[in-house]
VOBALUM-850594 format. One line per field, with one value per residue (C-alpha): residue number from 1; x, y, z. Coordinates in Angstrom, 3 decimals. Layout:
REM residues N
num <- (NUM; ...) .
c1 <- (X; ...) .
c2 <- (Y; ...) .
c3 <- (Z; ...) .
REM end
This chain:
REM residues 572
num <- (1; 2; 3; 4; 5; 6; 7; 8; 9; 10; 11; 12; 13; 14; 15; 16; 17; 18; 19; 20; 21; 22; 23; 24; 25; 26; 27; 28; 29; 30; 31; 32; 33; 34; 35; 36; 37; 38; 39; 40; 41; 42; 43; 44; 45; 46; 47; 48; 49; 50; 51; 52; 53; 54; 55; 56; 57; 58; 59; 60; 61; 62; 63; 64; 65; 66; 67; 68; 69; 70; 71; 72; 73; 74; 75; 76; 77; 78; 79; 80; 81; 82; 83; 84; 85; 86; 87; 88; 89; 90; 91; 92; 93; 94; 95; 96; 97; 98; 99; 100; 101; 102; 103; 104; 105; 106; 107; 108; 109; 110; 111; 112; 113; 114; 115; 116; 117; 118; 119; 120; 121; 122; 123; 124; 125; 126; 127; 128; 129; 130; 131; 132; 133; 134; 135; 136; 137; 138; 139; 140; 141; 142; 143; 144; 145; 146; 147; 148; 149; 150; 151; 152; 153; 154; 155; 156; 157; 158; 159; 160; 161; 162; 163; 164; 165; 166; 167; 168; 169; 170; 171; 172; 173; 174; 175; 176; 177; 178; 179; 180; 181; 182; 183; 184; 185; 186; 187; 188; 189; 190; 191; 192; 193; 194; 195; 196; 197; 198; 199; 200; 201; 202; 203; 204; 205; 206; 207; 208; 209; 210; 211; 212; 213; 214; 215; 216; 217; 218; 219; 220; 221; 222; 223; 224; 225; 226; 227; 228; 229; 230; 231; 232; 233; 234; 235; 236; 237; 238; 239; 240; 241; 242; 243; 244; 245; 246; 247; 248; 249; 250; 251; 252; 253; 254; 255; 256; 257; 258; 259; 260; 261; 262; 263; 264; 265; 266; 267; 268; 269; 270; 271; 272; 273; 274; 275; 276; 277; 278; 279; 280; 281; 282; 283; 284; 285; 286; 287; 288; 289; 290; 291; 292; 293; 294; 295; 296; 297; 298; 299; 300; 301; 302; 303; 304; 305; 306; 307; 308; 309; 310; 311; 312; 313; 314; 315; 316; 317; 318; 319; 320; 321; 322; 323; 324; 325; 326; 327; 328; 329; 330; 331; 332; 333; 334; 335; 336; 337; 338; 339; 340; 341; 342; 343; 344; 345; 346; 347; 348; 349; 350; 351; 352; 353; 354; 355; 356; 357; 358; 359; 360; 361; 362; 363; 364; 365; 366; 367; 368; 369; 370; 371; 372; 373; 374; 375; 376; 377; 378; 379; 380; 381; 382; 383; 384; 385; 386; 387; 388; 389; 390; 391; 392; 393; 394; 395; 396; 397; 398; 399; 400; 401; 402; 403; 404; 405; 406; 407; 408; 409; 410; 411; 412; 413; 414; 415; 416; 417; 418; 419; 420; 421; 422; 423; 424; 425; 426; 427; 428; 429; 430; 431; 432; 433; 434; 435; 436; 437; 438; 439; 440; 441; 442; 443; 444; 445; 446; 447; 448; 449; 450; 451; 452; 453; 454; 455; 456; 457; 458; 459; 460; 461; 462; 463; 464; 465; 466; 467; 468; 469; 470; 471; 472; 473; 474; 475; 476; 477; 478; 479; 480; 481; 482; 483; 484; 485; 486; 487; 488; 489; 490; 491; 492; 493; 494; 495; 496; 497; 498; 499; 500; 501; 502; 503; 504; 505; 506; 507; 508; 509; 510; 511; 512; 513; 514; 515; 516; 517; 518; 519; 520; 521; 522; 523; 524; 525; 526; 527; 528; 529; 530; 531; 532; 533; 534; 535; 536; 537; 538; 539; 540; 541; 542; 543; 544; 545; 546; 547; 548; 549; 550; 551; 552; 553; 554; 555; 556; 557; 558; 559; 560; 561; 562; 563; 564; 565; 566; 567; 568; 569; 570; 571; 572) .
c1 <- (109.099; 105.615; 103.481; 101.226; 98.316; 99.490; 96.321; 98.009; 100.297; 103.318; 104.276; 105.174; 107.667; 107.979; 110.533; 109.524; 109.401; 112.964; 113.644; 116.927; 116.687; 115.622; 118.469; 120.825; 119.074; 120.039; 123.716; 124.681; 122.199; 120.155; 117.136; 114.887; 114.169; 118.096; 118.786; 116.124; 118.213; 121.018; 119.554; 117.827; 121.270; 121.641; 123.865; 122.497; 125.532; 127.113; 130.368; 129.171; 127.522; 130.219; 132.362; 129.944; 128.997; 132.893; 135.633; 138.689; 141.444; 143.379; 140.783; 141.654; 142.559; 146.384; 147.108; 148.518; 146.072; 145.652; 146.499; 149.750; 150.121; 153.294; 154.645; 152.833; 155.184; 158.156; 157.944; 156.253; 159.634; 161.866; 160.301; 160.268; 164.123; 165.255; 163.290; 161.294; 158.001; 154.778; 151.473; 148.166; 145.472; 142.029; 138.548; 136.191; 133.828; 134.360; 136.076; 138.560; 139.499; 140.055; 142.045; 143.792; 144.588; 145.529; 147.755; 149.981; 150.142; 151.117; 154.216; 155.508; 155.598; 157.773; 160.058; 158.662; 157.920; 154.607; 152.012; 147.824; 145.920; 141.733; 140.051; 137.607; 133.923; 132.510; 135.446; 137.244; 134.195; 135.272; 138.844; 142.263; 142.227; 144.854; 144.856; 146.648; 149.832; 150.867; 150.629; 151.808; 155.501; 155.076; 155.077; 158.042; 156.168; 158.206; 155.118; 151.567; 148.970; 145.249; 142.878; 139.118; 139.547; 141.689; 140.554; 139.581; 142.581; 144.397; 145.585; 147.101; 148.897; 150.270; 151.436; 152.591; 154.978; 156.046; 156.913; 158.702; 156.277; 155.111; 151.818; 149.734; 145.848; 143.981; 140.031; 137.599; 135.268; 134.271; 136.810; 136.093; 136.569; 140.487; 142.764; 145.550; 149.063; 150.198; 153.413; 150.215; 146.744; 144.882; 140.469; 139.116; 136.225; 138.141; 136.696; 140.355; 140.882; 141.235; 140.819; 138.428; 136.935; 135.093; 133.076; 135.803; 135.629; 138.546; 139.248; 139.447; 141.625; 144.197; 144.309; 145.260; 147.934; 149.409; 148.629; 151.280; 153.569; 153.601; 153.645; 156.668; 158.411; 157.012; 154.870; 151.676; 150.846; 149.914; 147.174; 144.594; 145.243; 144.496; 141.046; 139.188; 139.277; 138.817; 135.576; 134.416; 135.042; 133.472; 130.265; 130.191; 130.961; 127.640; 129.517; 128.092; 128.908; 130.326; 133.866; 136.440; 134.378; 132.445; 135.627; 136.991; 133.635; 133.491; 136.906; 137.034; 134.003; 135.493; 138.436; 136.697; 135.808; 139.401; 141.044; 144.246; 144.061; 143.583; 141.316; 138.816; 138.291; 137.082; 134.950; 133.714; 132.652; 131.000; 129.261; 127.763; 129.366; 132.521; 131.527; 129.717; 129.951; 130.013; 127.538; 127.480; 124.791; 126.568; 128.748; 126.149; 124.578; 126.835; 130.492; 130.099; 127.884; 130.352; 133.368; 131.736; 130.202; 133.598; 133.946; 130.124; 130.447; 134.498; 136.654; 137.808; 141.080; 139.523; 138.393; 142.566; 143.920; 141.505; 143.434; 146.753; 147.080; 148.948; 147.998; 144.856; 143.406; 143.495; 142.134; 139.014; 138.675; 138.125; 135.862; 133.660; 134.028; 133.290; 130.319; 129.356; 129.573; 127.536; 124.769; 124.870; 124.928; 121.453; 119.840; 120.598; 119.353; 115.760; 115.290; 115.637; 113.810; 110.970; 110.882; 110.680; 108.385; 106.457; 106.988; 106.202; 103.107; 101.832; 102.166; 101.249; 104.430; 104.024; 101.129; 101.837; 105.409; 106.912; 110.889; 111.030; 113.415; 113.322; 116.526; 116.796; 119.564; 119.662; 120.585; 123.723; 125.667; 126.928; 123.451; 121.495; 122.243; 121.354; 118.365; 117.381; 118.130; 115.308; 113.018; 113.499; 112.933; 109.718; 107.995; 109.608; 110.782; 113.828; 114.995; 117.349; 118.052; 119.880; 121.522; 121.880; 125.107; 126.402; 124.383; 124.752; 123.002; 124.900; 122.650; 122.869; 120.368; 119.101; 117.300; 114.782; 116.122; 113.953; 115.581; 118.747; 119.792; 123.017; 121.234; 118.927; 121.675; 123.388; 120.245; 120.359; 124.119; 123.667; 122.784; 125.443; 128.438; 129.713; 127.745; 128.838; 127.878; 125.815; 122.323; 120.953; 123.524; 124.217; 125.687; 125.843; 126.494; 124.312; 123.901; 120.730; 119.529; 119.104; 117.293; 113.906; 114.755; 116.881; 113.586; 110.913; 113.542; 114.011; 110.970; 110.066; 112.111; 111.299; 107.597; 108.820; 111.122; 109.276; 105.536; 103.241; 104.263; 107.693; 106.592; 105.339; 107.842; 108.663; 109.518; 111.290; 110.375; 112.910; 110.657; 106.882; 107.616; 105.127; 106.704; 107.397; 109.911; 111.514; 113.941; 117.322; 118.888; 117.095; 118.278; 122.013; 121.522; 120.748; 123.504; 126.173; 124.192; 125.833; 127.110; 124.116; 124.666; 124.216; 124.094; 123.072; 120.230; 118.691; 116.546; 112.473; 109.639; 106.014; 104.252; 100.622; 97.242; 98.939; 96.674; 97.048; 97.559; 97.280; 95.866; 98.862; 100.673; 101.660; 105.168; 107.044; 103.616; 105.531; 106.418; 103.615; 104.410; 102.104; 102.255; 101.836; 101.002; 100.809; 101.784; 100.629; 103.992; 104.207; 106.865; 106.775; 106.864; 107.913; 106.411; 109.308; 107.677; 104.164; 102.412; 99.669; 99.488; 98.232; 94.561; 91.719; 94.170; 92.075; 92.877; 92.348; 92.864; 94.023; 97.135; 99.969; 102.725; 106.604; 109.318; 112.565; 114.469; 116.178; 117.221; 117.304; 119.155; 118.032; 119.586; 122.461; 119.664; 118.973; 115.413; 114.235; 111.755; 110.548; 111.101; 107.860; 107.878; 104.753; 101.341; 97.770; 94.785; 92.980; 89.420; 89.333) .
c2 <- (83.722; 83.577; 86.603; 88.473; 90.209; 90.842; 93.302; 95.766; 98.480; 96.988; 93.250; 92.088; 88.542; 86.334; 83.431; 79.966; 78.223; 76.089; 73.195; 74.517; 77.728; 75.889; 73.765; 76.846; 79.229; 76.086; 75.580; 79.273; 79.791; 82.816; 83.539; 81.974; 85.311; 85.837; 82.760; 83.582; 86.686; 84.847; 82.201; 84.853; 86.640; 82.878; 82.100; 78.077; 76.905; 77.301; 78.154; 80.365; 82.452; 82.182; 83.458; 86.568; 87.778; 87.064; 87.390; 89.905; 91.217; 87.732; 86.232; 89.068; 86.698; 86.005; 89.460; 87.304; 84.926; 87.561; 87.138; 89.272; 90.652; 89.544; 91.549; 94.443; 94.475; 93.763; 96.899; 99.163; 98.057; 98.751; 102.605; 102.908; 101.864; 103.477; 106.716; 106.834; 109.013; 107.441; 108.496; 107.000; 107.546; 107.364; 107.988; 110.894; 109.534; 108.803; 105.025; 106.345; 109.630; 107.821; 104.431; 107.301; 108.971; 105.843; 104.735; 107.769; 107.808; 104.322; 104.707; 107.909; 105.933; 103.427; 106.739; 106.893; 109.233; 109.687; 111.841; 111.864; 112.422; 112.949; 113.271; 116.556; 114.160; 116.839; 117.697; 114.085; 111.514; 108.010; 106.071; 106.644; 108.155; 108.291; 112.366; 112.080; 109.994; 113.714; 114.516; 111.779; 112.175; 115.966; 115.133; 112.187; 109.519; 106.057; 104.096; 104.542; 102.629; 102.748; 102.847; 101.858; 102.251; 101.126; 97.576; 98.744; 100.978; 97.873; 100.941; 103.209; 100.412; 99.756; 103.219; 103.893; 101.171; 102.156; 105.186; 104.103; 103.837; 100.645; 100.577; 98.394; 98.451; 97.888; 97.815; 96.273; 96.817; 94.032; 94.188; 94.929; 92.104; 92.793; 92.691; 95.100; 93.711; 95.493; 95.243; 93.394; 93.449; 93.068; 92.743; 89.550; 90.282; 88.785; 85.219; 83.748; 85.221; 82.846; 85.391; 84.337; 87.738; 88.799; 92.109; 94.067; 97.866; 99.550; 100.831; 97.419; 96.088; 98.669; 97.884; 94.132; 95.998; 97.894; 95.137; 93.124; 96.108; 96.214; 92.776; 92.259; 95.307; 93.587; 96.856; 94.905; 96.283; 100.076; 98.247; 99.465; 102.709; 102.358; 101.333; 104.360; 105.161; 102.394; 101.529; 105.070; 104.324; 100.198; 101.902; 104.557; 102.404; 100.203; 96.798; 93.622; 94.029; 90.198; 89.194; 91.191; 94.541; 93.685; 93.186; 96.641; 98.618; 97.132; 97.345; 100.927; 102.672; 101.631; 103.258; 106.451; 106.846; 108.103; 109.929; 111.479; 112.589; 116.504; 116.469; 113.345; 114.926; 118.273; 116.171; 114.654; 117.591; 119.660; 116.475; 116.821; 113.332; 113.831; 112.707; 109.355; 106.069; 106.330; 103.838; 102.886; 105.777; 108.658; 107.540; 107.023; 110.061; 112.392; 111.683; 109.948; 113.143; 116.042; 114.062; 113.279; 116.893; 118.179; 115.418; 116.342; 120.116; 119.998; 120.117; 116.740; 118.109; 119.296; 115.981; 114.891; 118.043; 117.218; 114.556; 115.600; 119.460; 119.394; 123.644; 123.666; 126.460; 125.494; 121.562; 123.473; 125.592; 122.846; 120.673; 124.098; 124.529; 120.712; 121.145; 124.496; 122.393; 119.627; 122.608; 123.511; 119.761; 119.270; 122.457; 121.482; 118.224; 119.655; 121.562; 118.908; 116.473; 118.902; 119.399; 116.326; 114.995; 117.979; 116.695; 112.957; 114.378; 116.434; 114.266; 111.086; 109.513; 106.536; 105.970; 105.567; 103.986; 101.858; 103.592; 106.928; 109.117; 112.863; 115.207; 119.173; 121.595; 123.059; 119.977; 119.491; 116.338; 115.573; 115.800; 113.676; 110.473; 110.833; 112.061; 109.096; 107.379; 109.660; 108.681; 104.989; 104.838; 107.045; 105.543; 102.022; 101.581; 102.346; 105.969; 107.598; 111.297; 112.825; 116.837; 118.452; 120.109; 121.343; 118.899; 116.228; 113.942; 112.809; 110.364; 108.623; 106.577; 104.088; 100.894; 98.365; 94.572; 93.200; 95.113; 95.469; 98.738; 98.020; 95.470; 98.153; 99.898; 97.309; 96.880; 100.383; 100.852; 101.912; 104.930; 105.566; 107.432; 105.613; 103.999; 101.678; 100.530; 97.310; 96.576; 98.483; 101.653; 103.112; 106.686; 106.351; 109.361; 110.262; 112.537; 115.046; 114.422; 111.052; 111.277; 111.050; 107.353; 106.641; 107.516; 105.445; 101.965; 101.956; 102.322; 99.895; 97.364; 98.144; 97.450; 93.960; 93.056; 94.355; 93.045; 95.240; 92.668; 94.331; 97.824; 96.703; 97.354; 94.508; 94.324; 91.454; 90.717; 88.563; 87.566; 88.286; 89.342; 90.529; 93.571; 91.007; 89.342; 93.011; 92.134; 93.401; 90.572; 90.187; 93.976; 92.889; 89.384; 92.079; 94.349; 91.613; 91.431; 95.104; 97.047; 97.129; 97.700; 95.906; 92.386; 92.681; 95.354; 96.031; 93.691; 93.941; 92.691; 92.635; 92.868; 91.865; 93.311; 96.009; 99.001; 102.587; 103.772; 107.346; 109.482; 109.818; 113.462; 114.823; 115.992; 119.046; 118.596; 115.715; 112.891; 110.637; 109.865; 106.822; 105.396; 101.553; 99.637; 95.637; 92.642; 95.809; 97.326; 100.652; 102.097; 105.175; 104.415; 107.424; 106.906; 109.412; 111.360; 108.982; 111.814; 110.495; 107.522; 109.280; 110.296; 108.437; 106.838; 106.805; 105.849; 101.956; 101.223; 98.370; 97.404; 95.700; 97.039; 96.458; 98.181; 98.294; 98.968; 102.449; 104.524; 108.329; 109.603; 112.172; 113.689; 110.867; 108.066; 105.916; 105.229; 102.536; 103.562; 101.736; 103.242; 102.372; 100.908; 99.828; 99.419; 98.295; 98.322; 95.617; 94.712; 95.549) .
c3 <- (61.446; 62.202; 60.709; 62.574; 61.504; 57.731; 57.303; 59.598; 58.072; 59.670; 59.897; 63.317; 63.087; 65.642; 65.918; 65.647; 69.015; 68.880; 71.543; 71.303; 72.786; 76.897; 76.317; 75.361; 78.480; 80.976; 79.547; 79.928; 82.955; 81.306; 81.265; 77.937; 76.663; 76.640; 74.787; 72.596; 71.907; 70.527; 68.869; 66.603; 66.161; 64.808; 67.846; 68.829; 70.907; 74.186; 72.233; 69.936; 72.926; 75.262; 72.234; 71.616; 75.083; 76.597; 73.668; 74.138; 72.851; 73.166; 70.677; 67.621; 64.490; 64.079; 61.368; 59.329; 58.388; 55.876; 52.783; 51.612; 54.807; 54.852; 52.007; 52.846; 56.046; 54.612; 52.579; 55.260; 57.331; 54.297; 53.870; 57.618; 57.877; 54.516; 55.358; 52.344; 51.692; 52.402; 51.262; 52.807; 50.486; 52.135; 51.720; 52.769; 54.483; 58.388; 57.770; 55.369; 57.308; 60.457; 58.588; 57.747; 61.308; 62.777; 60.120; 60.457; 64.136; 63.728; 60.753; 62.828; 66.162; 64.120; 62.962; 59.166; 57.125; 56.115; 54.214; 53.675; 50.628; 50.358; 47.650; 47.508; 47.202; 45.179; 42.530; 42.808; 43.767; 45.392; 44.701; 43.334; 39.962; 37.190; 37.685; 41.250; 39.991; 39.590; 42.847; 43.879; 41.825; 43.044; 47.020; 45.556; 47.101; 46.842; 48.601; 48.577; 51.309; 50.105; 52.806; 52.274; 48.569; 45.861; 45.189; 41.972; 41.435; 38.440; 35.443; 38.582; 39.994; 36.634; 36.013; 39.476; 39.513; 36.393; 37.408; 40.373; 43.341; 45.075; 45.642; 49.126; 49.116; 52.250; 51.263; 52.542; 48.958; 46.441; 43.490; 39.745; 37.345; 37.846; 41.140; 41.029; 41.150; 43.810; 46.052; 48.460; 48.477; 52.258; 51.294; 53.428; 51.252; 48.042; 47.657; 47.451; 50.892; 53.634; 56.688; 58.755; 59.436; 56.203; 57.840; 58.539; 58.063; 56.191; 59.388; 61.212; 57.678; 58.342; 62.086; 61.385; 59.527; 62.747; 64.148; 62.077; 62.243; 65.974; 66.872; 64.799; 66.789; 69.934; 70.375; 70.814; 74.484; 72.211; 69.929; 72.867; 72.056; 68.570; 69.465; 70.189; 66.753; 65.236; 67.178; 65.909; 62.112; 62.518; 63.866; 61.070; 58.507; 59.881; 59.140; 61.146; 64.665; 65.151; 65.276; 65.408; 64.486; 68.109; 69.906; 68.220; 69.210; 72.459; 73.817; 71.828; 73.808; 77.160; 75.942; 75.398; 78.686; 79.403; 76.596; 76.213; 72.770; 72.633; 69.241; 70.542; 74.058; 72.331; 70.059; 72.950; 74.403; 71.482; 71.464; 75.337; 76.122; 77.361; 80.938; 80.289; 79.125; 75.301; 72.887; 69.768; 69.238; 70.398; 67.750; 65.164; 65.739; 67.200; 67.006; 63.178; 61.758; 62.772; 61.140; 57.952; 57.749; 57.041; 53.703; 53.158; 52.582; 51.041; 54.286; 54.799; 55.957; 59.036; 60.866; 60.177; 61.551; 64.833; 65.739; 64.988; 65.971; 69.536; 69.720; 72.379; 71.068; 67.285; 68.247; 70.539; 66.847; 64.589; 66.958; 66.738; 63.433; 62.586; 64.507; 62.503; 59.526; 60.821; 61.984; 57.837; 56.895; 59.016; 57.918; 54.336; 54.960; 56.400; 53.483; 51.051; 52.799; 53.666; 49.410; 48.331; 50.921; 49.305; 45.946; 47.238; 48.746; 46.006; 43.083; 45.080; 43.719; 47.028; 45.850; 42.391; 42.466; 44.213; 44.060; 44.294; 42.162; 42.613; 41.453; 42.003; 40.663; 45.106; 45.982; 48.008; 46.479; 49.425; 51.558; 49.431; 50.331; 54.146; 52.871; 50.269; 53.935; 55.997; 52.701; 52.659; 56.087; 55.824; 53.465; 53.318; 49.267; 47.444; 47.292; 44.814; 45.143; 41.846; 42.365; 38.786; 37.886; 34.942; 32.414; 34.563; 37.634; 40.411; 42.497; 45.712; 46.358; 49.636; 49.771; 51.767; 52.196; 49.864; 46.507; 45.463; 44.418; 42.816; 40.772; 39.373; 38.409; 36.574; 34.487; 33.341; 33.230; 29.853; 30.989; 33.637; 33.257; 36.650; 39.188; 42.136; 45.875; 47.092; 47.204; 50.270; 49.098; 45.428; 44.101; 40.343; 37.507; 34.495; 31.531; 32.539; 29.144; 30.180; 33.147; 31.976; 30.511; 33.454; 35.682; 32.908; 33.338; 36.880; 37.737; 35.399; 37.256; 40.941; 39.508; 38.512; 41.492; 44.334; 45.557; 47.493; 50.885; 50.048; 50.930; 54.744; 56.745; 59.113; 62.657; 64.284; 67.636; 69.738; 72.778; 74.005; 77.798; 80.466; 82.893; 85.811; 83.678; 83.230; 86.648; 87.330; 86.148; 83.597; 82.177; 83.387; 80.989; 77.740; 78.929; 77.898; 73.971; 73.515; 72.062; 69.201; 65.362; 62.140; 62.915; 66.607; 66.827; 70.121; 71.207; 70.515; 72.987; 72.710; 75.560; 74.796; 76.672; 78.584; 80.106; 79.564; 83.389; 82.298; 79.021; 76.609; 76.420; 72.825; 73.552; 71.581; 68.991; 67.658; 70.661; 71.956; 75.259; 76.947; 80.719; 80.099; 83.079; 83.368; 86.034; 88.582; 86.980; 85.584; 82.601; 81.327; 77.014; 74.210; 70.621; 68.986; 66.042; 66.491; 67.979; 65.629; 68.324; 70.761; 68.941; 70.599; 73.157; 76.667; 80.275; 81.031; 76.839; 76.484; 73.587; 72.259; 72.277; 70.595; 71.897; 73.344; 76.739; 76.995; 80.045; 81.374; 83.486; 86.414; 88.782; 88.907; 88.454; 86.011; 84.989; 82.667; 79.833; 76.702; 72.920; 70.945; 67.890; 67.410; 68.941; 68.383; 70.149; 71.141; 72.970; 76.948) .
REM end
């Protein structure tokens, strides 16, 4: 990538000019800026394109390439026929509580019997503990499934077989020093798995499990169905969208646009998109937030009970109530933002470090994660938010590309009472009387790991365009590149030397809004929360901009507009 500018706050990248690229446009007969598209997703053949832009459902991997899939059917089948208790035992965050949903819709179409546990995220935390064998023997469970957990679960395995119950674990998580010897064991992310697929969510792991089931039954034609959900939980989750996961989230949102199920259309509609096409951010940022608000703030049980209620009037009270809880969850969230931007702020701390570690005894547990997100984002370094309870610091902390967070915490593991994640997302657990050396040795290391280029935040561009390239086509071409996520974000232009047709407006006191005019072509393009951009902005400037495509819709037309995510000025 080719740097531009590096004394500019942010870093602008551009791709290396590749003979390959014309050669790829011609064979696939798309435009260069298109095939410049996929070559950056690091997509160089005719194959490989004509595998990402056209795959469906008759390209999902053969289930049981997995390893000990198998074995995990065989004894699904032998509950199912022998009517013994199941007992799926998920996760609360929105993967987990949907692998969940779909798991049991799928075991009671077969005529099993089956039951869910949750953990409460504030009084349980993350994974299968040795504490819920007794619940387990209580509810006389004779199989347990694991969904998006358990991969780490080797002393309950143990003691669960010894007491009788077989265990399965479907994760999707990177295992402990130890795999558990369980009845089967489905993670492509093992290294002695052979599945080709290695991204899966735990949602998409326990769909190549129905998958299995139903194809053995010669039930295949109902997978579909099973998609809608499972797109939901890939996008939350914010795996890679390539593979399988895109064929999931793209045949899933189609499927959304006709529902049947009584619990997703009134999510739908307390989300206000119950009559469009749904994307992968209305999921993101509507469907995903109201669903984990219920984990969030201790009622988990709520986003199950959605889907499974067949009452109308209780399923239209729980998608209000869900979204009650996600009104708390964001009001929360604003007020401990807005404090420790105010502790940031105050006490210089971006100035003066380069991670930033800030705890507070009114600090929702479950909030402060999304917030360390907001942070990171804000002021581009490593963020790790700590709530104190009871003598203790539970943390949950956020990262930039360049630093690993999980291998800060392994350097100061001495000081953790339990910490796990990966390096862009941590939550760990400490003594309070050891925060003040926890802060001192972290900081310590961010100072040696990360370099001040480290703290610009960089923006890949995929093609320099001029507006007459911006043709119908052309927008039809990027259309096929969706649905965006990790692994295949929305593509960036930069559009060099364009004019300001108009003075820009400061929108709400917080949006600049700018009417950028070039080619004799004129788009209207919103800087969202740069109302800063605006200042000293005149009719006939002249810029550069970076942005991307987006449309509104008015009056039953769709207009095209350009989100802003950078610009600079240059000389008329």
């Amino acid at each position: 990538m080719l740097n531009l500018n590096l004394m500019d706050e942010n870093i602008w990248l551009l791709p290396e000019p590749d003979k390959r690229v014309p050669i790829l446009a011609s064979e696939l007969g798309l435009s260069l800026e298109t095939a410049q598209i996929l070559f950056n997703r690091g997509i160089t053949t005719k194959e490989e394109a004509q595998k990402f832009l056209f795959s469906d459902l008759s390209d999902l991997n053969d289930p049981y390439q997995m390893d000990g899939m198998e074995e995990a059917v065989s004894r699904i089948e032998k509950a199912v026929r022998d009517k013994q208790k199941i007992l799926v035992f998920g996760d609360y965050d929105v993967d987990g509580i949907l692998s969940v949903v779909v798991f049991m819709k799928a075991i009671e179409s077969l005529g099993g019997c089956i039951d869910y546990f949750i953990p409460d995220r504030l009084e349980d935390g993350y994974g299968i503990k040795d504490k819920h064998m007794k619940m387990m023997l209580e509810r006389k469970v004779k199989l347990m499934v694991s969904v998006d957990c358990g991969i780490k679960a080797v002393d309950f395995t143990e003691k669960a077989r010894a007491h009788g119950v077989d265990v399965i674990i479907t994760d999707h998580h990177q295992p402990g020093p130890d795999i558990p010897k369980a009845v089967a064991v489905l993670n492509p992310a093992l290294s002695r798995s052979s599945y080709p697929d290695k991204d899966l969510a735990g949602i998409g792991v326990i769909f190549k499990l129905i998958q299995a089931l139903m194809e053995r039954r010669k039930k295949g034609s109902v997978l579909s169905h099973y998609l809608k959900l499972v797109s939901i939980g890939t996008i939350a989750d914010v795996v890679r969208l390539r593979g399988e996961n895109r064929i999931f989230v793209k045949y899933g949102l189609e499927g959304l646009r006709d529902v049947s199920n009584m619990g997703l259309k009134n999510l739908l509609s307390i989300c206000g998109i119950e009559c469009r096409d749904v994307t992968a951010g209305d999921v993101g940022f509507r469907i995903a937030p109201r669903l984990n608000a219920a984990g969030r703030l201790g009622r988990v049980d709520l986003s199950v009970d959605l889907f499974r209620v067949r009452d109308k009037k209780e399923s239209e009270d729980i998608a209000l109530y869900l979204n009650k809880l996600n009104s708390l969850r964001q009001k929360s969230e604003v007020d401990i933002f807005n404090q420790a931007v105010e502790k940031i702020e105050k006490n210089n701390l971006d100035k003066r470090y380069k991670m930033l570690i800030l705890g507070s005894e009114e600090w929702h547990r479950g909030v402060i994660g999304i917030v360390a997100s907001r942070l990171k984002d804000m002021y581009h370094r490593p963020v790790l938010l700590f709530s104190y309870k009871n003598g203790k610091a539970f943390g949950s902390g956020r990262s930039i590309k360049e630093f690993s967070l999980i291998n800060c915490l392994r350097n100061s593991s001495h000081l953790c009472t339990s910490y796990g994640g990966h390096p862009l997302a941590v939550g760990c657990e400490i003594l309070r009387s050891h925060f003040d050396e926890f802060r001192r040795e972290t900081n310590d290391y961010a100072d040696s790991e990360i370099n001040d280029t480290d703290l610009k935040r960089k923006i890949k561009i995929d093609a320099k365009i001029g507006f007459r390239e911006i043709t119908d086509s052309f927008l039809e071409e990027i259309d096929l590149i969706k649905p965006y996520g990790a692994g295949n974000p929305r593509p960036v232009f930069l559009s060099e030397k364009i004019c300001m047709a108009s003075r820009p407006q400061v929108l709400k006191g917080k949006h600049g809004k700018f009417m950028v005019k070039k080619d004799e072509r004129v788009f209207e393009a919103m800087g969202w929360g740069k109302k800063d951009w605006v200042e000293g902005v005149e009719r006939g400037d002249r810029a550069d901009i970076v942005y991307s495509f987006s449309h509104n819709e008015y009056l039953g037309k769709k207009r095209l507009n350009f989100v802003l995510h950078d610009i600079r000025s240059v000389k008329r």
